[in-house]
DODO-17892 format. One record per residue (C-alpha): x negated, y negated, z; residue in three letters; residue number from 1. Coordinates in steps of 0.02 Angstrom, whole numbers, always signed. Each point is the difference from the previous one (the first is absolute). Example, Ala and Ser with C-alpha at 12.3 -4.5 7.8 and 13.67 -1.06 7.14 Angstrom:
<recs>
[rec [-615; +225; +390]; ALA; 1]
[rec [-69; -172; -33]; SER; 2]
</recs>
This chain:
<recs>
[rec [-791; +750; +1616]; UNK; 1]
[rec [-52; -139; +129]; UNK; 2]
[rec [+64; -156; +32]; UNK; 3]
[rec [-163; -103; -40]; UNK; 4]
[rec [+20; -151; -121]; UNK; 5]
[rec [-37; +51; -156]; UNK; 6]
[rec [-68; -114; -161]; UNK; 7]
[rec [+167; +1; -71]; UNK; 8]
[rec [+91; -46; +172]; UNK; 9]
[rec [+101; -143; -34]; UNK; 10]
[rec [+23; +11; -203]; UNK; 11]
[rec [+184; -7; -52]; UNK; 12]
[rec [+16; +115; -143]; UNK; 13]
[rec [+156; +16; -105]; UNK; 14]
[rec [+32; +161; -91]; UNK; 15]
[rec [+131; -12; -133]; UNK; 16]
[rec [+88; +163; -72]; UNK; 17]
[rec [+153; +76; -49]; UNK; 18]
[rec [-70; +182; +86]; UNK; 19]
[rec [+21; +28; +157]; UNK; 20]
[rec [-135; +122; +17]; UNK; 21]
[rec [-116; -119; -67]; UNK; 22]
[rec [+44; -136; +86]; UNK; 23]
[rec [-8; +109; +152]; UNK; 24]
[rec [-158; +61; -34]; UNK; 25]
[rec [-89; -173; -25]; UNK; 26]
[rec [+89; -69; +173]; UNK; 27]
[rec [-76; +153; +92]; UNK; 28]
[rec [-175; -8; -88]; UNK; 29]
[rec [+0; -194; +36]; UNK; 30]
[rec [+78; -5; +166]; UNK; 31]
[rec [-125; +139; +73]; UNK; 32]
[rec [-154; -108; -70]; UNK; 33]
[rec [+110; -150; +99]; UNK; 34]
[rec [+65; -103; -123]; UNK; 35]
[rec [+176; -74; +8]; UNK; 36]
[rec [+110; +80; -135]; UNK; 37]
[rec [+148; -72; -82]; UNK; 38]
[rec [+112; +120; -127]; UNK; 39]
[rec [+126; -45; -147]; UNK; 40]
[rec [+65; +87; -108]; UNK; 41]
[rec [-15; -94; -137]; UNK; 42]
[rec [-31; -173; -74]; UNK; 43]
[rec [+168; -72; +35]; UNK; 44]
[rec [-1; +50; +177]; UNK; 45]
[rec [-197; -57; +33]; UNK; 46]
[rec [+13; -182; -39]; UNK; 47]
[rec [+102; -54; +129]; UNK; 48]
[rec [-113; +95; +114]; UNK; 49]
[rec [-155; -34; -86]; UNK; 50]
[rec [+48; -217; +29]; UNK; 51]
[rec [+58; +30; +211]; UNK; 52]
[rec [-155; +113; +24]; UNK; 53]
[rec [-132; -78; -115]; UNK; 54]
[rec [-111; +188; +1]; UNK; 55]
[rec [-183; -23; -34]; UNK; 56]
[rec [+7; +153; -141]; UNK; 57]
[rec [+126; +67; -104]; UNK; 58]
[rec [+18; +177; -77]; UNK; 59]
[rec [+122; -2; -122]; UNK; 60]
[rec [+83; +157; -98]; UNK; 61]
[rec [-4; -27; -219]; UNK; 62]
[rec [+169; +99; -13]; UNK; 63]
[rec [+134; -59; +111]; UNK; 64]
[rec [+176; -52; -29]; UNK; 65]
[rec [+81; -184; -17]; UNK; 66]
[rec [-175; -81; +18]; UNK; 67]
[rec [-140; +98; -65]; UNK; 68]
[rec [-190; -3; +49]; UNK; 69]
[rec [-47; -123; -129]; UNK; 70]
[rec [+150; -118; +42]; UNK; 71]
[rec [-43; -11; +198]; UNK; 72]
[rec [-190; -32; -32]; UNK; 73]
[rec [+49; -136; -125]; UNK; 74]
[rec [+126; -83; +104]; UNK; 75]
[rec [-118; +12; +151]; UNK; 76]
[rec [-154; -69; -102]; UNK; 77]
[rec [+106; -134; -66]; UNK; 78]
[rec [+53; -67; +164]; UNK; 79]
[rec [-143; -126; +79]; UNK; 80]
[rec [+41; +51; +147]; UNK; 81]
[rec [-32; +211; -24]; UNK; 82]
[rec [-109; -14; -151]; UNK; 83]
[rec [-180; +31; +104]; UNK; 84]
[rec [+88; +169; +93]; UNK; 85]
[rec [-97; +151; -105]; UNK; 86]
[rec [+130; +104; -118]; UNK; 87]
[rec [-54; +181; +4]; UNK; 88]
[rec [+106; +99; -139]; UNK; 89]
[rec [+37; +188; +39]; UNK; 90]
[rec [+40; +98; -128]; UNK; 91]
[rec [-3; +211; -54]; UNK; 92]
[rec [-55; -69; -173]; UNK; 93]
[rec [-179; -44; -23]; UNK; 94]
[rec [+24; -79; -173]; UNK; 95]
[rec [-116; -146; -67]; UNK; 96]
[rec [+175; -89; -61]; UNK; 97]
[rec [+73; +14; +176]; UNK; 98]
[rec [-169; -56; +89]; UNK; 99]
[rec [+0; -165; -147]; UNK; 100]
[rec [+170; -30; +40]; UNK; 101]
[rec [-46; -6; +183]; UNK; 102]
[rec [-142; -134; -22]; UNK; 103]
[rec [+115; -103; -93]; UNK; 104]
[rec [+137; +3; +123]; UNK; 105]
[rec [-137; -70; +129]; UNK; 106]
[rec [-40; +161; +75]; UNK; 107]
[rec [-188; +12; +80]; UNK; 108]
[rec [-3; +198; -2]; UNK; 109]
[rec [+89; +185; -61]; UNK; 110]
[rec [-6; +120; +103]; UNK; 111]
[rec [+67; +188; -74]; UNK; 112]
[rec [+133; +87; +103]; UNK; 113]
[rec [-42; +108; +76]; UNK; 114]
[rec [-107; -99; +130]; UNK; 115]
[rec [-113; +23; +144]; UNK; 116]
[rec [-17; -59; +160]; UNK; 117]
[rec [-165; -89; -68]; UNK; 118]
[rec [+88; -51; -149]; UNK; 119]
[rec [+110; -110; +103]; UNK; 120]
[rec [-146; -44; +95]; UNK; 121]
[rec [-115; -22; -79]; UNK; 122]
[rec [+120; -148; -112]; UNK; 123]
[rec [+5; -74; +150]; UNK; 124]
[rec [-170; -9; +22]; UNK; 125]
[rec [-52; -79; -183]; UNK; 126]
[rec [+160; -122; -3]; UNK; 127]
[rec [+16; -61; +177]; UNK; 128]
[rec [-162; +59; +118]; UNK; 129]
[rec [-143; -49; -119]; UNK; 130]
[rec [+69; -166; -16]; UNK; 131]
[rec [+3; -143; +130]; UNK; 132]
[rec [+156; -26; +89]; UNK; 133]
[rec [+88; -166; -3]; UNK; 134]
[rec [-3; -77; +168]; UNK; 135]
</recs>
């Protein structure tokens, strides 16, 4: 792996999870492609994290404890200040119900569990590379 700036250089990405492995596994796929990763465990523990750190994409977990996926992307899209930061749910169900629910709680995208590399990257891409950053 070189050191060369890559397209996704720079992009604060927040991946939010109660698994460690898969939390683990998104920091390493997104930190090798050179994004900055932040990691909570779940909903509760991102916010304060998600208002210091303002991340340019979230990836947030369906099933977690005290604040669930649909809870966090609702309270995120709800706040003027977070509500243009891309939701990406992650979940192991692939259910039209749970992708509906998503949309309604604000969410721009579902991605199934498990994910690839270009997955991840390729979210990135569609919600934050093929549109025109703010200056």
């Amino acid at each position: 792996m070189s050191d060369e700036p890559t397209e996704f250089t720079g992009i604060k990405v927040m991946v939010i999870d109660d698994s460690k492995t898969i939390r683990r596994t998104a920091e390493k796929l997104l930190s090798n492609a050179g994004c900055t990763v932040l990691t909570a465990e779940n909903g509760f523990e991102a916010l304060p994290i998600i208002n210091s750190e303002h991340p340019d994409i979230l990836f947030i977990d369906i099933l977690m404890p005290r604040l669930d996926g649909y809870q966090t992307c609702s309270l995120v899209k709800s706040n003027s200040k977070f509500s243009s930061i891309p939701v990406i749910m992650l979940s192991s169900k692939d259910g039209l119900f749970d992708r509906a629910k998503g949309r309604v709680a604000g969410a721009e995208q579902y991605l199934t569990k498990p994910f690839t590399r270009e997955d991840l990257l390729g979210a990135i891409r569609t919600h934050l590379l093929n549109k025109t950053k703010d200056v």
